[in-house]
C-alpha positions as CSV (number, residue, x, y, z in Angstrom):
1,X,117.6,105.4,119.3
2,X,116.4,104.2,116.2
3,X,113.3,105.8,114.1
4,X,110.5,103.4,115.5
5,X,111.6,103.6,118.9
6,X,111.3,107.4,119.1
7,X,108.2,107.6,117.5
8,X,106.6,105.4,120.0
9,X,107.8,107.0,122.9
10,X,106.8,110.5,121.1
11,X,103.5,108.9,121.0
12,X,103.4,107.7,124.7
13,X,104.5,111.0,126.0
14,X,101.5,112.5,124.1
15,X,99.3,109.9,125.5
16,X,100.7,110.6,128.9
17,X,102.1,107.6,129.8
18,X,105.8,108.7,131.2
19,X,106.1,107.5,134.3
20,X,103.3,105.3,134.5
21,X,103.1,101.8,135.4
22,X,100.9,100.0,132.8
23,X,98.9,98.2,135.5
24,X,98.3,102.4,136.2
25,X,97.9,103.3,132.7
26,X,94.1,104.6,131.3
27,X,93.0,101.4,129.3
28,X,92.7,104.0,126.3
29,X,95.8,105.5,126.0
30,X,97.2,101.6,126.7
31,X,94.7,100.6,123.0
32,X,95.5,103.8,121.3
33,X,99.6,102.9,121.7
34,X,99.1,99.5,121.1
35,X,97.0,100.5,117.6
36,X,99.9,103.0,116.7
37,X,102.7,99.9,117.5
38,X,100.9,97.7,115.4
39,X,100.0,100.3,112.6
40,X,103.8,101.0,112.3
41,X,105.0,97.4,112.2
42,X,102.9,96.8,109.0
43,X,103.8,99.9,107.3
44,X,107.3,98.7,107.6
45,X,106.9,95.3,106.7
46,X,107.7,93.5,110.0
47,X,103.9,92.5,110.4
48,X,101.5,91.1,107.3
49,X,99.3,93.4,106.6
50,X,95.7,91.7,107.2
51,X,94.2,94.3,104.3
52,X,96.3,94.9,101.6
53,X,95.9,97.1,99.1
54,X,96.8,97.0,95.5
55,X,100.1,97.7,95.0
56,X,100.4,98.2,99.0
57,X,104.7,97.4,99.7
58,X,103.8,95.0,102.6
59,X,101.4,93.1,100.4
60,X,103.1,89.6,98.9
61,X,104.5,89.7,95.4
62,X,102.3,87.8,92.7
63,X,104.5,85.1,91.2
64,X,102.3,86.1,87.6
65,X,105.3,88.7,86.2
């Protein structure tokens, strides 16, 4: 299992989601996973980040230097 995948299912199990249907999910736990997902998909690059910050990695490179 790669490293994203087992940190999202670390963070579901804390959220206690195993073995829940999503339609049977709290609508909490449900935003709180979906902010984590999304918060790790930026860090790594595989989302723009909507607020970058200087010298932040997922930011575009300036074509200046």
């Amino acid at each position: 299992m790669d490293d994203l995948a087992h940190l999202l299912s670390d963070q579901a199990r804390r959220l206690n989601l195993g073995g829940l249907s999503p339609a049977d999910a709290p609508p909490e736990a449900l935003a709180e996973l979906a902010r984590v997902t999304l918060r790790e998909l930026i860090a790594r690059g595989l989302l723009p980040d909507p607020d970058p910050a200087v010298g932040c990695w997922s930011a575009p490179r300036s074509g200046l230097h």
